[in-house]
Every structure is written in structure tokens, then in C-alpha cells.
N, C-alpha and C positions, 0 to 999 in steps of 0.2 A: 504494500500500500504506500503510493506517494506521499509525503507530504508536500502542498502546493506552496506553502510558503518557502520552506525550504530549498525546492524546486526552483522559484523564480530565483533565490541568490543564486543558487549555485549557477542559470543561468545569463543571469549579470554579472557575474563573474567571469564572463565572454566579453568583452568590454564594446567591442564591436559587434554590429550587427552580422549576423552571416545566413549562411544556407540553410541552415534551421531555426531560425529564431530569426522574430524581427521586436521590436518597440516602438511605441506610441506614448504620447505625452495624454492624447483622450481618442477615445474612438466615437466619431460623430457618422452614425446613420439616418440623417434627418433630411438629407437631398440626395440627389439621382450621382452628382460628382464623389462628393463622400462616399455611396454606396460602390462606387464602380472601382474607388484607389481599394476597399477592405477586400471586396472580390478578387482584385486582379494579384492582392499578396497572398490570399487563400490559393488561388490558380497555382503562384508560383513556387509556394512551398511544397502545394502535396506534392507537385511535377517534379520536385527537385528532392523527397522524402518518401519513396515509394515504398519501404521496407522500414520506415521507424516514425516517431510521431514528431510534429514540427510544432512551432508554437508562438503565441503574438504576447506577447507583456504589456499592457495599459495601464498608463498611470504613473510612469516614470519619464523624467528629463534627458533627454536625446545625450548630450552633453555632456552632463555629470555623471548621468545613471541614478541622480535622488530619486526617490520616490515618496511622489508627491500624493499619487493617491489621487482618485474618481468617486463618483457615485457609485452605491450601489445600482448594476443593471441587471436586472431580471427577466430579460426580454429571450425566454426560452424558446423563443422562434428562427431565432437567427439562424438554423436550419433550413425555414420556408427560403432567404432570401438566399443564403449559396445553390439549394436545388434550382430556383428560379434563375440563376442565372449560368450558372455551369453544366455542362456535361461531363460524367464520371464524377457528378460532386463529393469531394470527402466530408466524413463524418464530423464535425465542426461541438467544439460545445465552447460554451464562456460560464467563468467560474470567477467568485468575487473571493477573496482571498484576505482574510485581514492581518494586519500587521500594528504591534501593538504603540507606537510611536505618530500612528495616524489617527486624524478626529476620527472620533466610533463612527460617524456616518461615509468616512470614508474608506474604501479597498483600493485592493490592486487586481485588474480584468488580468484573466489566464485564459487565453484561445490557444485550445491543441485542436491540431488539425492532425484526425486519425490517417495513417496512410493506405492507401487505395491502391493497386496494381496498374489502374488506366491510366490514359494520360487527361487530364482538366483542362477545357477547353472553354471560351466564352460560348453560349447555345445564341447568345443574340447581342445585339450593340447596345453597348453602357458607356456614354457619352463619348470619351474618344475612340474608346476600344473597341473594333470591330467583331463582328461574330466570326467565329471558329478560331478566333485569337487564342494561341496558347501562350503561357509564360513560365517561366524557369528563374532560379535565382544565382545569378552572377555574385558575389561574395553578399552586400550587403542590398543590393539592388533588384528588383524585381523587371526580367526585361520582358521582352518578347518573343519568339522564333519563330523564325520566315522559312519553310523548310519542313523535312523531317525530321524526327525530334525522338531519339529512344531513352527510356526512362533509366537513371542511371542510382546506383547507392554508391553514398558515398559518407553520408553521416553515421548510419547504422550503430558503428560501435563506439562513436563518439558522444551519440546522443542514448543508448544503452546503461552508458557508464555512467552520465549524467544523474539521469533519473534513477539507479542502482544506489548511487550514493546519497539520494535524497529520501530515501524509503522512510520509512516516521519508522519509531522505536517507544519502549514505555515512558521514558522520559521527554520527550517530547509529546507525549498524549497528556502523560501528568500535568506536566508545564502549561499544556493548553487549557486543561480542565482549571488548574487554579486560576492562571491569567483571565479564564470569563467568568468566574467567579468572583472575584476580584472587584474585576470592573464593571460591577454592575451594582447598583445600589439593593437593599434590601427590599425596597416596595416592590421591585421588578422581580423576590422570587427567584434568583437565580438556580436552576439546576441540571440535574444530570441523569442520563439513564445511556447501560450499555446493551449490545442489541449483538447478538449472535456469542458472546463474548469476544468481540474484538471490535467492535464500530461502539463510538461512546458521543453520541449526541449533548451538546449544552444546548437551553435553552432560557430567557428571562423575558418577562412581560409585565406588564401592570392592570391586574385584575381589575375587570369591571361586570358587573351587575346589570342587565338590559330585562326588565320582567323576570323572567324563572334561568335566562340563560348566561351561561357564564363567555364573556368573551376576553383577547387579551390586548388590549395596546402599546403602543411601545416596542413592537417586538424584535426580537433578537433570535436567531438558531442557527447552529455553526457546527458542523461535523470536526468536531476535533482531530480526529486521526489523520485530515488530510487539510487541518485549519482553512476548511473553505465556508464560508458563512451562507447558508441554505436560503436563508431569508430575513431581508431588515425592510423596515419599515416607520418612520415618523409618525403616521395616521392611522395606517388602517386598523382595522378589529377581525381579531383573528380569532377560531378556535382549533385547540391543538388535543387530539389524541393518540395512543398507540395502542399495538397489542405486541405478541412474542418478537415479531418481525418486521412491524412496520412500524414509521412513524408519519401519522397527519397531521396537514396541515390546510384548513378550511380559511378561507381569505372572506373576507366581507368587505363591502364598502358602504358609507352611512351616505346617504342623496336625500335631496330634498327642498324645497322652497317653500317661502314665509313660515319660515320656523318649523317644517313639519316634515322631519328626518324618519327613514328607514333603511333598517340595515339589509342590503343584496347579497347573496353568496356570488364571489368573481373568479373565483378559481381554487381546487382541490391540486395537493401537491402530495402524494403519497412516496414516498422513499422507503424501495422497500432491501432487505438485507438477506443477503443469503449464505449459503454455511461455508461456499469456496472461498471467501474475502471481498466479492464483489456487491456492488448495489446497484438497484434502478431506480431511477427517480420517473414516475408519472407524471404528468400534468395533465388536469381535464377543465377544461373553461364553461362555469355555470354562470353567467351572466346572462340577465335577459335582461334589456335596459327598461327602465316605469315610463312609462307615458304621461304625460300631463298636458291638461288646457293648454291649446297652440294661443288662444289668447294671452294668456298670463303670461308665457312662455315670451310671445310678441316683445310684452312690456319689458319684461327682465332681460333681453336681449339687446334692446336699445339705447335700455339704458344702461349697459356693460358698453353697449360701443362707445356712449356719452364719453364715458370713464375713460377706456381706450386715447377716446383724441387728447381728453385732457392730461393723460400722462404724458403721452408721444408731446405737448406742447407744451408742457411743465408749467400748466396752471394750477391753480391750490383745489383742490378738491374740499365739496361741502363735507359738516358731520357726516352727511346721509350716506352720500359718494360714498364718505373713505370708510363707514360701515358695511355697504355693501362690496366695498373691497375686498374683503377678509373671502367675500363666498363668490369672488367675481371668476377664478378659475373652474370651480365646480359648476357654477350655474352656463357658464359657455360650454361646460361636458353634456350637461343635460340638454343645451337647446342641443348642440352637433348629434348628441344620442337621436334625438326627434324630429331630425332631418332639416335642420337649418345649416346646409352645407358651407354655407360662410365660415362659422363659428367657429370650429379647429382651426381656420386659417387666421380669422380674430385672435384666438388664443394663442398660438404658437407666434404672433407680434408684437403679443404683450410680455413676453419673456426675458428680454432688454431692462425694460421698465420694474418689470415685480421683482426681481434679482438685486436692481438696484436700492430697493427700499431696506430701511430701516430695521424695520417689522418683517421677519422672512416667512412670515404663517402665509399668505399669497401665494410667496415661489414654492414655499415646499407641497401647496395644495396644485400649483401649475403643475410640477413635475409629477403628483401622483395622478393629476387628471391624464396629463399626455401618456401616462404608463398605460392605463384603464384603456383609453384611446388603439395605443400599438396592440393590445390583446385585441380587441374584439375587431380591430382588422385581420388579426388573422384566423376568426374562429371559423 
């Protein structure tokens, strides 16, 4: 069993980028150019790692190699967008990884690209890159090849060793179990449960009480053995159980307008353990978005755009405004849920503006609306 923290030193500890491994300062999937440079590094590692696993490190400085640290991303799809654009696509996952020197809300992105025996090809054109574009990687550089192109190993036992010497051991599970124990105050609960005897889940939340049902806020869950953080969260309301083998994890989101909030189920995360050393993690998307009055909806929309010009012009917002500021991200989810196709693009231009404020209750409800938003595209 890897440990992933351990993993990303040892490899930055390559100080250059090379044929297996590249780095990223942040990985931005939010336009068609961004989408097409993440592809074309996927294309040219697995071409370039046909026999061992290759891998992207986000969240660290080009330069130095500090690591700075990202958001948590959760966006368990990022498989939809390599299939959609490669042929022979490798098996892709991103993993948030914490590191104990960075704010709790921030990790470090771990993309392994499984390796495949075919060669990865562009299936269609993403901005500059033409279709049936293959690419390969020249030391640190992702090119292209014009030609035939035979798949070559060359990192194999380089990159074997690597991950050989980052295996986790009990002391480093120890260390993990104390360090989330640690740093988690006691309203949140901290604890632990080990699952096959050898996988040892933490987890910490802050209990709340909705009618009869128990949910948790705040949340926190990190597989120790391979310090990769399963799932964080600012806002949402979670509920968490397990049995011999599995552990869930039930997502809710609270919605609602003029004060009158209901909690949705958005998504079941089950992880489950088995007796060789390995796990699967599931994900099933229950999300059905509420409906509401297109009237009402009308109003609360316009006057979110109100709000909009006057950030974008830096005029002073009334009381009323900068109250309905706090819920101006979630209520532009609910009209875009209700088919006001504006809306996502309203709200994805308010994200300048709420980042910049004071008060971060805004951005952090923008970024979980935009979350909510990239799931139910791809349901």
C-alpha cells in the first residue's frame, strides 16, 4: 500500500520534471484551452508509460518545488473528460493528499495515470490540437509525433523503485492516526475505525440534530494508510455509516428560498475494503434538483444580477443587497437548476468579486454551488 504523501516527496525529489511525472502550481478545468493542455499531458505520459504508472502533482511551485497547496477537488469525473477526448484512454484518478504544514482546507492533487498497452490519441480537436494527435514526452515537455510512433518502457524500474520505497509502514499509519486526531478540535469528534485489519479510516464532524436525524458538518475523512483525504467539506451535511467492510458516506445539500431550507441527498460515496489490501471506492449521484415558483425565482434572479453589476462597478451595496449576498451563490444554483441558462454563467463572473471580499461565507458557498453544478453535468 502506497503512501501518497510520501509518494509525492519522494517524487519531488526528481527536481525536474521528466517522462513520468509532470507538476502544476493549480489545475484549472473551467475552459475548452485549460481542458485540452490537462489532456494533451495525460496523452503524453501514458504514450510515454506503457508498463508503469505516471503521475501529475498539483499544488506545488514550478521553481522551488514548495508546496503551496489547492483546494480540495472532488470532481470524481475527470474520467468522463479523458474518455471524451482520447482514444485508448488511461485509467486517470485525482486524489487530495494532505500535508500537515498546509491550511486544513488545503491539499496537494495526485493524478496517476494507470498505464495502458495502446497508444492515446486525441479522438477529436481541442483547441489547437488536432484529432488523431498523438503525444509522447521528451524529458520535461509534452510534444507531439508526426509519424509512427511505437510505444517504448523506459521508466518501468525507475518509477517501481519509487513507489517501492514509499509503501506506508505502522508508523507512519500511527503518525497519521495521531496527527488527525490532533488537529481536530473536540466538538468535531475526532475518530477512528480499522476495516479489514489493515485500512484505518479517520474521520471528525460536528454533530447536528435536523428533527429525528442525525447529520455531520464540518467534515473531515482521510484514509490514513495512504494519507489521502476521502472527503472535506466547509458546508455541506453529511451522514456517515459503516458495516465489517464498508464505509459511507451520504452527502446532502441544504436549498432553499425566503428562509425555507431543505436538506437533498447529492451523492453516496461507499468505499469499500477487501481482504487482498485493495479498495473501491463507489460513487452514485442522488440528486434531483426542487422546483420552485418561476415567479419568485424571476425576482431572486434579478435581483442577484442587481448585485452582480454593482460588484463588477464597486458600488456600496444596500443592508438588503449585502444580506442577500451571503445566499446570492446558492440562489443562482437554484434558478440555473430551473433552467435559467444564464445563471451558471452569472455565477461563474461573480467569482472575481466574492473571493475578493472580506467575508469568505459567499466564495466558499460559490465554490460548493459550482461543485453541485460539475456533478449533475455529468449525471
Amino acid at each position: 500500500m502506497i503512501n501518497k504523501r510520501l509518494l509525492i516527496k519522494k517524487l519531488l525529489s526528481h527536481n525536474d520534471e521528466n517522462s513520468f511525472y509532470d507538476k502544476k502550481q493549480q489545475l484549472d478545468l473551467s475552459h475548452k484551452i485549460a481542458k485540452a493542455k490537462f489532456i494533451k499531458h495525460i496523452c503524453a505520459l501514458s504514450n510515454s508509460n506503457p508498463e508503469n504508472n505516471s503521475y501529475i502533482v498539483v499544488g506545488v511551485e514550478d521553481e522551488t518545488n514548495k508546496i503551496l497547496g489547492v483546494d480540495f477537488f472532488d470532481d470524481s469525473k475527470i474520467q468522463h473528460l479523458v474518455n471524451a477526448y482520447l482514444t485508448n484512454p488511461p485509467k486517470v484518478q485525482y486524489e487530495n493528499v494532505g500535508f500537515p504544514k498546509l491550511q486544513k482546507h488545503k491539499v496537494v492533487g495526485l493524478v496517476t495515470i494507470h498505464p495502458t498497452s495502446k497508444i492515446s490519441s486525441f479522438k477529436k480537436n481541442a483547441w489547437k490540437y488536432r484529432r488523431q494527435t498523438v503525444f509522447y514526452r521528451r524529458g520535461s515537455n509534452s510534444m507531439p509525433i508526426y509519424g509512427d510512433y511505437e510505444l517504448l518502457n523506459s521508466n518501468k524500474e525507475l518509477v517501481n523503485a519509487i513507489e517501492k520505497s514509499a509503501s506506508n509502514n505502522i508508523e507512519l499509519t500511527l503518525d497519521g492516526v495521531f496527527d488527525f486526531i490532533n488537529n481536530h478540535n473536540e466538538e468535531y469528534e475526532p475518530q477512528y475505525k480499522v476495516f479489514k485489519e489493515q485500512f484505518v479510516i479517520c474521520w471528525a464532524g460536528k454533530k447536528k440534530f435536523v428533527g429525528d436525524k442525525i447529520f455531520y458538518s464540518r467534515v473531515d475523512i482521510e484514509l490514513i494508510n495512504e494519507q489521502v483525504r476521502l472527503f472535506y467539506s466547509a458546508l455541506d451535511e453529511v451522514k456517515i455509516s459503516f458495516n465489517s467492510s464498508s464505509f459511507i458516506i451520504t452527502e446532502f445539500v441544504k436549498l432553499g428560498i425566503n428562509e425555507r431550507y431543505e436538506h437533498y441527498p447529492l451523492e453516496k460515496t461507499i468505499i469499500h475494503f477487501k481482504d487482498n489490501g485493495k479498495h473501491d471506492i463507489v460513487q452514485e449521484l442522488l440528486f434531483k434538483p426542487p422546483a420552485y415558483d418561476k415567479k419568485v425565482l424571476h425576482h431572486i434572479y434579478n435581483t442577484n444580477n442587481a448585485i452582480l453589476e454593482k460588484l463588477k462597478s464597486n458600488h456600496v451595496l444596500t443592508g438588503e443587497e449585502q444580506k442577500d449576498l451571503n445566499n446570492f451563490p446558492t440562489t443562482y444554483l437554484i434558478c440555473s437548476l430551473n433552467g435559467f441558462e444564464k445563471a451558471k454563467l452569472q455565477l461563474k463572473e461573480s467569482k472575481a468579486f466574492l473571493k475578493s471580499l472580506k467575508n469568505k461565507t459567499a466564495y466558499i458557498q460559490y465554490k460548493d454551488s459550482m461543485r453541485i453544478l460539475r456533478k449533475v453535468k455529468y449525471q
